[in-house]
KOLBALO-746538 format. One record per atom (N, C-alpha, C, O): chain; x, y, z. Coordinates in Angstrom, 2 decimals. Layout:
{A, {X, Y, Z}}
...
//
This chain:
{A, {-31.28, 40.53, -55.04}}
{A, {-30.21, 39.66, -54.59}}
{A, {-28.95, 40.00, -55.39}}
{A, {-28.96, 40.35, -56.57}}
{A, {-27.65, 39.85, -54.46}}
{A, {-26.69, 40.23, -55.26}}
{A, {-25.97, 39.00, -56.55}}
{A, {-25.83, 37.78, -56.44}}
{A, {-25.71, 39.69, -57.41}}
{A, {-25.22, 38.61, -58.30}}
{A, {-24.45, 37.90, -57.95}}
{A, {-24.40, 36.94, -58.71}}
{A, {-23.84, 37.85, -57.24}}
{A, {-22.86, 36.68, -56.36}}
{A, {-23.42, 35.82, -56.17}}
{A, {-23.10, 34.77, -56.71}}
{A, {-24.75, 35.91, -55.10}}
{A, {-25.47, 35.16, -54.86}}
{A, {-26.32, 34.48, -55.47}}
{A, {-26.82, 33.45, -55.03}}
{A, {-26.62, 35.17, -56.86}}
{A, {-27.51, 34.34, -57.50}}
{A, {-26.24, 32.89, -58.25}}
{A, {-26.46, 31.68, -58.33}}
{A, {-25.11, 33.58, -58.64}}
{A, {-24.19, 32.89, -59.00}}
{A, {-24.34, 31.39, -58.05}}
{A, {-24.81, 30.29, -58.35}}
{A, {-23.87, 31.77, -57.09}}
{A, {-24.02, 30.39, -55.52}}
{A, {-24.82, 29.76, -55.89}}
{A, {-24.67, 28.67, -56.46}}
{A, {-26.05, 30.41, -55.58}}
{A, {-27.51, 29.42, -56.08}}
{A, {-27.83, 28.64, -57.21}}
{A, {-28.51, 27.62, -57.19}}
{A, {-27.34, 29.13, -58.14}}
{A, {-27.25, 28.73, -59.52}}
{A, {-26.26, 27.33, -59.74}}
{A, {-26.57, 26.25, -60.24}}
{A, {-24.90, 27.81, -59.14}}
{A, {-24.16, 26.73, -58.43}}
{A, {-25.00, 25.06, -57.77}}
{A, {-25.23, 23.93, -58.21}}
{A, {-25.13, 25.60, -56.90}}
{A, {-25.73, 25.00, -55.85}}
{A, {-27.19, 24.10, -56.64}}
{A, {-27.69, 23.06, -56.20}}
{A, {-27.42, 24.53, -57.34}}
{A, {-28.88, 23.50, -58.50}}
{A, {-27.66, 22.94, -59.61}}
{A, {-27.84, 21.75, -59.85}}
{A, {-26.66, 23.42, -60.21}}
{A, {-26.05, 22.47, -60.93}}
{A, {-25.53, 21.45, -60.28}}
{A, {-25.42, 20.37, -60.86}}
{A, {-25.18, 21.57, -59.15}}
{A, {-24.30, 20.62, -57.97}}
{A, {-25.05, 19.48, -57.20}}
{A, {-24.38, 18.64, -56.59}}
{A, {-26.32, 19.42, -57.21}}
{A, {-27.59, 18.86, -56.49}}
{A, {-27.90, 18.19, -58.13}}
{A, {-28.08, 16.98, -57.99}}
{A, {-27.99, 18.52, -59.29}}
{A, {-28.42, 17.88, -60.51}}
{A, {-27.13, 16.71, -60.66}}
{A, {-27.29, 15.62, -61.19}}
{A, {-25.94, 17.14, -60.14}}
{A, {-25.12, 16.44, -60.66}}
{A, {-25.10, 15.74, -59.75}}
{A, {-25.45, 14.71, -60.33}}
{A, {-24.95, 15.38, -58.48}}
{A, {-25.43, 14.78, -57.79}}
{A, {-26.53, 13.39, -57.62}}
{A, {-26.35, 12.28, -57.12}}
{A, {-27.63, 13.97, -58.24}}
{A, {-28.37, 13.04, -58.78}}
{A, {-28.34, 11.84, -59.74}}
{A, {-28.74, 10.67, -59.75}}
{A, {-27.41, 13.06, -60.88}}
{A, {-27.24, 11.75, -62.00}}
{A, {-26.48, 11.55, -61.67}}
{A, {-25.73, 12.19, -62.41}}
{A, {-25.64, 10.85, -60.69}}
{A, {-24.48, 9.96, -59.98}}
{A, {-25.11, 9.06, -58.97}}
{A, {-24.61, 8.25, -58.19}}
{A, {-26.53, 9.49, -59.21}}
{A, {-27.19, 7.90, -58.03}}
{A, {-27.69, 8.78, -56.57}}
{A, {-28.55, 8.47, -55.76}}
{A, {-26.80, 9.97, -56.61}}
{A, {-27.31, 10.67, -54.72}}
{A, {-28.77, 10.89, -54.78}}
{A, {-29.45, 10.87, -55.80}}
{A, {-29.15, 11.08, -53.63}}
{A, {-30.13, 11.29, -52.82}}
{A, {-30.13, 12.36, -52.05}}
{A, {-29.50, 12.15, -51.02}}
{A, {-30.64, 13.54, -52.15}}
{A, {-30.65, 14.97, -51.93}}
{A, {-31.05, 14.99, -50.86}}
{A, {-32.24, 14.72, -51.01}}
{A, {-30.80, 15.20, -49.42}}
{A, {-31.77, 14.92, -48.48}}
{A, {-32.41, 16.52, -48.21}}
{A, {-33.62, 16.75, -48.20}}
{A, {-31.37, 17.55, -48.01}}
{A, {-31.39, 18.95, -47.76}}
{A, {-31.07, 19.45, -48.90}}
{A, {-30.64, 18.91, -49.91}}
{A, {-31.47, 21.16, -48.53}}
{A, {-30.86, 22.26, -49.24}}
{A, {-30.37, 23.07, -48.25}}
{A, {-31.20, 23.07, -47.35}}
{A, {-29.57, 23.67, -48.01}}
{A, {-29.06, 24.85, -47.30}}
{A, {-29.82, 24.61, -46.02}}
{A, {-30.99, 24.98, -45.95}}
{A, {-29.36, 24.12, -45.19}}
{A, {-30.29, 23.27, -44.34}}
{A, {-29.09, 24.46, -43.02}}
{A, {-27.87, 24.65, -42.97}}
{A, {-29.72, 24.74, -42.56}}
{A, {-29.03, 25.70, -41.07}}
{A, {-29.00, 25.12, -40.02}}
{A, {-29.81, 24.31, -39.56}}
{A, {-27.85, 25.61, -39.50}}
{A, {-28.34, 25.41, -37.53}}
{A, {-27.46, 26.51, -37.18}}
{A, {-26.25, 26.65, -37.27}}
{A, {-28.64, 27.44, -36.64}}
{A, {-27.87, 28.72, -36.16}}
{A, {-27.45, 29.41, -36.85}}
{A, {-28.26, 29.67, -37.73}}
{A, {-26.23, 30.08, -37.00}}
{A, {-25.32, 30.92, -38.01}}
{A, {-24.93, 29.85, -39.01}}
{A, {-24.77, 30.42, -40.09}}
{A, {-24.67, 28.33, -39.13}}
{A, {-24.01, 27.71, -39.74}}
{A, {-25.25, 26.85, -40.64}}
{A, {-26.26, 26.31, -40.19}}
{A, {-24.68, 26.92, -42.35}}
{A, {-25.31, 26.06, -43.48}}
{A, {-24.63, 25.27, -43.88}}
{A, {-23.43, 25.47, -44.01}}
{A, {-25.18, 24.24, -44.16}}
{A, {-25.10, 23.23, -44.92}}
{A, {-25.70, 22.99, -46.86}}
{A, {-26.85, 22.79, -47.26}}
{A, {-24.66, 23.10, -47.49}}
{A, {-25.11, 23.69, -48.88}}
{A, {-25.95, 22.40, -49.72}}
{A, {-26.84, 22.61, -50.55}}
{A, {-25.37, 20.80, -49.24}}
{A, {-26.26, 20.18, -49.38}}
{A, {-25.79, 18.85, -48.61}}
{A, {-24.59, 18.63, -48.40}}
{A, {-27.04, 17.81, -48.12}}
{A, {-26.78, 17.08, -47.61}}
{A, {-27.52, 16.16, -48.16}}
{A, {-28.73, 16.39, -48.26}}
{A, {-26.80, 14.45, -48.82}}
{A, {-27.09, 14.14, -49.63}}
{A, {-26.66, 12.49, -48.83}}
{A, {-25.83, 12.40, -47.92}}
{A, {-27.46, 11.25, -49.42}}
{A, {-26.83, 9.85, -49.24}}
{A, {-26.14, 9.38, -50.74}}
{A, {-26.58, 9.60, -51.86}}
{A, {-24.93, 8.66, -50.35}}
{A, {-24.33, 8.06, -51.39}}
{A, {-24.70, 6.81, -50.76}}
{A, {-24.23, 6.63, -49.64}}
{A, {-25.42, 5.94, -51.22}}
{A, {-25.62, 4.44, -50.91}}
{A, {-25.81, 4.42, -49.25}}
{A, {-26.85, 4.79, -48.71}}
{A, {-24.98, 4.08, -48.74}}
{A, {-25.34, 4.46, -47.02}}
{A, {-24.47, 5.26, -46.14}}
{A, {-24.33, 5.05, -44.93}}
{A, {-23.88, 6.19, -46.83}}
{A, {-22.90, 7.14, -46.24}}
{A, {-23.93, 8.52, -46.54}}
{A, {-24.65, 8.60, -47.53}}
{A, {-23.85, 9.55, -45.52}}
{A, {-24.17, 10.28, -45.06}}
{A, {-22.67, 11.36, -45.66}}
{A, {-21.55, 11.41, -45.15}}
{A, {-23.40, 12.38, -47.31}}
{A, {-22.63, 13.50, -47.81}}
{A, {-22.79, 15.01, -47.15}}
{A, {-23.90, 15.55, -47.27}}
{A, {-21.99, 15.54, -46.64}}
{A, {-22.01, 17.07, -46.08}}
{A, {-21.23, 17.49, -47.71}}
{A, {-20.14, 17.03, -48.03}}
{A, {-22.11, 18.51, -48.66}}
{A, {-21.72, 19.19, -49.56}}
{A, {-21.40, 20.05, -49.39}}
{A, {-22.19, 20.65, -48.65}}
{A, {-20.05, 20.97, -49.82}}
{A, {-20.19, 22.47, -49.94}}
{A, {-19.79, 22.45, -51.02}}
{A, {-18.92, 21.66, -51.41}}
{A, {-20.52, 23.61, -51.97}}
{A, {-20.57, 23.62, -53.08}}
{A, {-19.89, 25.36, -53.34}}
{A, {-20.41, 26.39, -52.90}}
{A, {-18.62, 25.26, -54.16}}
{A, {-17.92, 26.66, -54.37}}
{A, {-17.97, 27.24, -56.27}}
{A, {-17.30, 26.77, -57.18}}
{A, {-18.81, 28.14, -56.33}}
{A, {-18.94, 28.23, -57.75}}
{A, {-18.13, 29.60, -57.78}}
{A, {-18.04, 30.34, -56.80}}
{A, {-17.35, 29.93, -59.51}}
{A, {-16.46, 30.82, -59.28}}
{A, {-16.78, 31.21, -60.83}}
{A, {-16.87, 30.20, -61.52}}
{A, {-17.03, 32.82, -61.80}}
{A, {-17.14, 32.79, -63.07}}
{A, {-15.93, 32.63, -63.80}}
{A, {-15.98, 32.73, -65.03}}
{A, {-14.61, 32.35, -63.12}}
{A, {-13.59, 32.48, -63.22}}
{A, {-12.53, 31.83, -62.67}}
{A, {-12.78, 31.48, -61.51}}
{A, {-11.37, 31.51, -63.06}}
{A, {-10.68, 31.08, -61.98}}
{A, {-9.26, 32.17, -61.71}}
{A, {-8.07, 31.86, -61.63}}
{A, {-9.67, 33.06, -61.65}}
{A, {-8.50, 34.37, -62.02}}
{A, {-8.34, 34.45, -60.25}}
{A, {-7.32, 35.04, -59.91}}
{A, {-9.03, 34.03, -59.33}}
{A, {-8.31, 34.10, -58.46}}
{A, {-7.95, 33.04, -57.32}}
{A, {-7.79, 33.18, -56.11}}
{A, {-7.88, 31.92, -58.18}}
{A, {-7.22, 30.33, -57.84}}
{A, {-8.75, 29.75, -58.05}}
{A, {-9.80, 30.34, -58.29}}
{A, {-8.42, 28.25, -57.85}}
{A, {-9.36, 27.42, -57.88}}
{A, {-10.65, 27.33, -56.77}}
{A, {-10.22, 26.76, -55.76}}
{A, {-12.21, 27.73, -56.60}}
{A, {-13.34, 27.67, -55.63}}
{A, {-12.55, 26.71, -54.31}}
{A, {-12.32, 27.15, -53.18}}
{A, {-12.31, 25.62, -54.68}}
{A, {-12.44, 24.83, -53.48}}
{A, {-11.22, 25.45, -52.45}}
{A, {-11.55, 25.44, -51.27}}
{A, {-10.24, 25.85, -52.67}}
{A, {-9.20, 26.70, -51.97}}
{A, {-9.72, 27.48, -50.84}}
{A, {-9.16, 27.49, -49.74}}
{A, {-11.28, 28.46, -51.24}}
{A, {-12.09, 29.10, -50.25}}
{A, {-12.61, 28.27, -48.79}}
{A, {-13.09, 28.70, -47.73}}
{A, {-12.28, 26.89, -49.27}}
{A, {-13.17, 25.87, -48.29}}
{A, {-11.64, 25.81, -47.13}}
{A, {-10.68, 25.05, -47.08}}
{A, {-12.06, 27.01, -46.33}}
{A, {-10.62, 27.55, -45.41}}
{A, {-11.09, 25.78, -44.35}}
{A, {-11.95, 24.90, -44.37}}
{A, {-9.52, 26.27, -43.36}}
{A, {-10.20, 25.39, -42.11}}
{A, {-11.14, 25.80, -41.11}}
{A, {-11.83, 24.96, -40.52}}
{A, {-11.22, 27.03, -40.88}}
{A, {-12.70, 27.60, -40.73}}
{A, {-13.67, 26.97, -40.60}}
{A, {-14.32, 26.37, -39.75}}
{A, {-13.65, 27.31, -42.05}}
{A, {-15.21, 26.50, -43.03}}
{A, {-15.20, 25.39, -42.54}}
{A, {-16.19, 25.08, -41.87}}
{A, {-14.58, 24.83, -42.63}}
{A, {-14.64, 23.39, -42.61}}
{A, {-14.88, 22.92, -40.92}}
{A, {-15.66, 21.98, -40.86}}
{A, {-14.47, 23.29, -39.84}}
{A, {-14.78, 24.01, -38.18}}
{A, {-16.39, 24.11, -38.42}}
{A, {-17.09, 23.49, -37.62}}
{A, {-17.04, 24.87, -39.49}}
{A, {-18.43, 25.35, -39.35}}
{A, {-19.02, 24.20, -39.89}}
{A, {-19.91, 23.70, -39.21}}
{A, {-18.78, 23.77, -40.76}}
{A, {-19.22, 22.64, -41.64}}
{A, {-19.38, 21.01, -40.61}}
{A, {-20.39, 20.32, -40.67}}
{A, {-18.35, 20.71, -39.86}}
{A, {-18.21, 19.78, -39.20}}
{A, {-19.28, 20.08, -38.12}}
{A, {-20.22, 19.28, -38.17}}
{A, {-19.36, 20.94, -37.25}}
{A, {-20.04, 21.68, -36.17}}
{A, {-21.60, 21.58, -36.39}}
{A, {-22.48, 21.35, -35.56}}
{A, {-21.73, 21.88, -38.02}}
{A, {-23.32, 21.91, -38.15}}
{A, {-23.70, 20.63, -38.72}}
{A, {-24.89, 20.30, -38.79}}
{A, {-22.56, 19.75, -39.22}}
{A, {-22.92, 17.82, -39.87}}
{A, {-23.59, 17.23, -38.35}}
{A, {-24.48, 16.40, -38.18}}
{A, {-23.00, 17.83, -37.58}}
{A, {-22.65, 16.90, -35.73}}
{A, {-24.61, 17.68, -35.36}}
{A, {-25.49, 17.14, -34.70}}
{A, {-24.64, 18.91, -36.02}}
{A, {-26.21, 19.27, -35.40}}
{A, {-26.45, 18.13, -35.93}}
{A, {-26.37, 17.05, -35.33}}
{A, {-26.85, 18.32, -37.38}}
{A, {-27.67, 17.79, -37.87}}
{A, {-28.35, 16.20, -37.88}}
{A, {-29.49, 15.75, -37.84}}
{A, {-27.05, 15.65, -37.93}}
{A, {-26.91, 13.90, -37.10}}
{A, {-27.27, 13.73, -35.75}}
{A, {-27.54, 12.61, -35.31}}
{A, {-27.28, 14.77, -35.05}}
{A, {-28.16, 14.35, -33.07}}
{A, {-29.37, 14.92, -33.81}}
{A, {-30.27, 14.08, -33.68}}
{A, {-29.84, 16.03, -34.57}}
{A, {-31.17, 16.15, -34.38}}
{A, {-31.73, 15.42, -35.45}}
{A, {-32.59, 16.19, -35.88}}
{A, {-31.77, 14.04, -36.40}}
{A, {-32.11, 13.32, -36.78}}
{A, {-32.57, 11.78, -36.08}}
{A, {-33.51, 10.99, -36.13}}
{A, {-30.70, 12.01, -35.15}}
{A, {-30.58, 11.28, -34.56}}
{A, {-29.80, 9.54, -35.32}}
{A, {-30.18, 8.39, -35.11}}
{A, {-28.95, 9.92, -35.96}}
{A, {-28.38, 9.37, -37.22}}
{A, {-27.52, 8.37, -36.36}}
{A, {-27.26, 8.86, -35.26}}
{A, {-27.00, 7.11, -36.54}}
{A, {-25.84, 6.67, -36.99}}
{A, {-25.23, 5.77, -38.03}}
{A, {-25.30, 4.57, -38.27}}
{A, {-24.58, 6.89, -38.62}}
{A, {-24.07, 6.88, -40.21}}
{A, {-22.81, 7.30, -40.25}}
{A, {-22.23, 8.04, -39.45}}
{A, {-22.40, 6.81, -41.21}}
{A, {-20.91, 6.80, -42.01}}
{A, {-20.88, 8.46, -42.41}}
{A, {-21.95, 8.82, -42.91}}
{A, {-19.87, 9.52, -42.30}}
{A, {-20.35, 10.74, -42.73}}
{A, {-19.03, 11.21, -43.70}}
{A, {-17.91, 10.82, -43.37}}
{A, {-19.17, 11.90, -44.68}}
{A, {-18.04, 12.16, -44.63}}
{A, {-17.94, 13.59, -45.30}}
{A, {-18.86, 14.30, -44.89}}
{A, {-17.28, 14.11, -46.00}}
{A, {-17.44, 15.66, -45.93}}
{A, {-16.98, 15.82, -47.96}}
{A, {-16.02, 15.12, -48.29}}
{A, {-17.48, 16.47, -48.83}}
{A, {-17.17, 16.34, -50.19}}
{A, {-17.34, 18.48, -50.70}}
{A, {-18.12, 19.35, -50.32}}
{A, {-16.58, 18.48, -51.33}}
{A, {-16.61, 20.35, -52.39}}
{A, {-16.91, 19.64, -53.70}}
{A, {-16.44, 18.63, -54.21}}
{A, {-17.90, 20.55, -54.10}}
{A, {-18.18, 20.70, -55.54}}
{A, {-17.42, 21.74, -55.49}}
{A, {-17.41, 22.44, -54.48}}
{A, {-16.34, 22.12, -56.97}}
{A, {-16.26, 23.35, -56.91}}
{A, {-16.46, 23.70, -58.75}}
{A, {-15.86, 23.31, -59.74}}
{A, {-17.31, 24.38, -58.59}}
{A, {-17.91, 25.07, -60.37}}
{A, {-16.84, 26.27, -60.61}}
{A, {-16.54, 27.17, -59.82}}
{A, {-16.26, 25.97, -62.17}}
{A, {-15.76, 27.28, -62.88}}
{A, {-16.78, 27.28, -64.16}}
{A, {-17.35, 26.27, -64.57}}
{A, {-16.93, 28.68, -64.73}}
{A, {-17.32, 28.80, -66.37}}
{A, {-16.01, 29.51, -66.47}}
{A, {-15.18, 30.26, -65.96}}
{A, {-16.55, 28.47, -67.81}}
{A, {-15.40, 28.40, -68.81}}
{A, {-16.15, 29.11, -70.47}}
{A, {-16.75, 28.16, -70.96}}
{A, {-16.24, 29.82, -71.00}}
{A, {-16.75, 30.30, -71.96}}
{A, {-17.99, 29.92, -71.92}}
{A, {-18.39, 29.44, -72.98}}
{A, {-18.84, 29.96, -70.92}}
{A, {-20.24, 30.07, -70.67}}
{A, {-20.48, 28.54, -70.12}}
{A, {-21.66, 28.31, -69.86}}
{A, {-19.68, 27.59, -69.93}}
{A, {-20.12, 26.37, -69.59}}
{A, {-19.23, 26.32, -67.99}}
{A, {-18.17, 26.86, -67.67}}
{A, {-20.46, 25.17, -66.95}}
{A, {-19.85, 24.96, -65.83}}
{A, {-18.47, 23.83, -66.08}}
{A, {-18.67, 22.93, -66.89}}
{A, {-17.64, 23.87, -65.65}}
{A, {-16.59, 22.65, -65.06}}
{A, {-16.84, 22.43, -63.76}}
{A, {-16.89, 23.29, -62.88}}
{A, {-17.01, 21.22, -63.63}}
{A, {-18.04, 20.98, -62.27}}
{A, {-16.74, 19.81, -61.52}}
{A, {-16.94, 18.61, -61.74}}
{A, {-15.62, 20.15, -60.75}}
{A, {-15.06, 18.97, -59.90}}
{A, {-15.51, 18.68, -58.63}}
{A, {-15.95, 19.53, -57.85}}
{A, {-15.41, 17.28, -58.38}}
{A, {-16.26, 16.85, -57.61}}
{A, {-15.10, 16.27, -56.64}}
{A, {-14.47, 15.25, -56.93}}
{A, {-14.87, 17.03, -55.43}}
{A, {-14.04, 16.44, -54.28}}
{A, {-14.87, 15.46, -53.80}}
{A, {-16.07, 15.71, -53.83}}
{A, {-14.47, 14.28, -53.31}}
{A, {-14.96, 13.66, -52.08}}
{A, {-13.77, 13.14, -51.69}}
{A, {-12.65, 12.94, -52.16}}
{A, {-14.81, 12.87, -49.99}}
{A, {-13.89, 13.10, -48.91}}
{A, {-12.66, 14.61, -48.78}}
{A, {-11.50, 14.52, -48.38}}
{A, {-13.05, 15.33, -49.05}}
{A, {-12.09, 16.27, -49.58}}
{A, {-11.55, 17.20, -47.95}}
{A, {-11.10, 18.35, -47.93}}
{A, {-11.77, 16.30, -46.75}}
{A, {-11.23, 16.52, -45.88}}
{A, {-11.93, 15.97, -44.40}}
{A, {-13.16, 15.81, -44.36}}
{A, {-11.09, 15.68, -43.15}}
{A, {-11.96, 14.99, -42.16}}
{A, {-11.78, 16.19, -41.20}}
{A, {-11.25, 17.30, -41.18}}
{A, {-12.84, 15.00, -40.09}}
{A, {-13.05, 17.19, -38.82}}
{A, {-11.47, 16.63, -38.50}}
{A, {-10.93, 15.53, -38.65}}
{A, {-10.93, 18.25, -37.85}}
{A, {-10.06, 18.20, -37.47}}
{A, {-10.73, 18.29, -35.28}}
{A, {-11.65, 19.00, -34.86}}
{A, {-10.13, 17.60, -34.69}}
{A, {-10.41, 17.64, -33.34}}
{A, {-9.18, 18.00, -32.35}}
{A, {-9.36, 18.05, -31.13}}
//
């Protein structure tokens, strides 16, 4: 696996830990539909979290969450909407970026929420 990716992943378990010790409820991991993931999907009390989680060893080329294009966020909305008919959910949803830097070997872990709605 490429080190990038292990980077993500690595990400992606600090972001789900932190998560936790804030009270969430992990429901998924990288949970798919089709071409499109979901990095984590989590309950805050009774709202329904779509995570994307952006880890970076650096911030030399702006801040992770910046990557979370409108795109992304097009794919992200697209696969919350699977995932809620094939549960069959109705819930409060709303959309949150972790985004991880190291900083001399330690994560800085900011925690967007709500950090944007679908655009329609």
């Amino acid at each position: 696996m490429a080190r990038h990716n292990d980077l993500g992943k690595f990400g992606e378990e600090l972001a789900a830990r932190y998560l936790i010790n804030k009270g969430y409820e992990i429901l998924e991991r990288n949970w798919r539909n089709r071409h499109k993931e979901i990095d984590l999907i989590a309950k805050d009390g009774v709202d329904l979290v779509i995570v994307e989680v952006k880890t970076r060893q650096n911030d030399d080329y702006g801040e992770p969450d910046q990557a979370v294009t409108r795109q992304k966020q097009n794919r992200l909305v697209y696969a919350a909407n699977a995932y809620i008919f094939e549960h069959n959910l109705d819930i409060n949803t709303r959309f949150d970026i972790i985004s991880i830097i190291f900083k001399e070997g330690e994560p800085l872990i900011d925690h967007i929420e709500d950090a944007f709605l679908p655009h329609w």
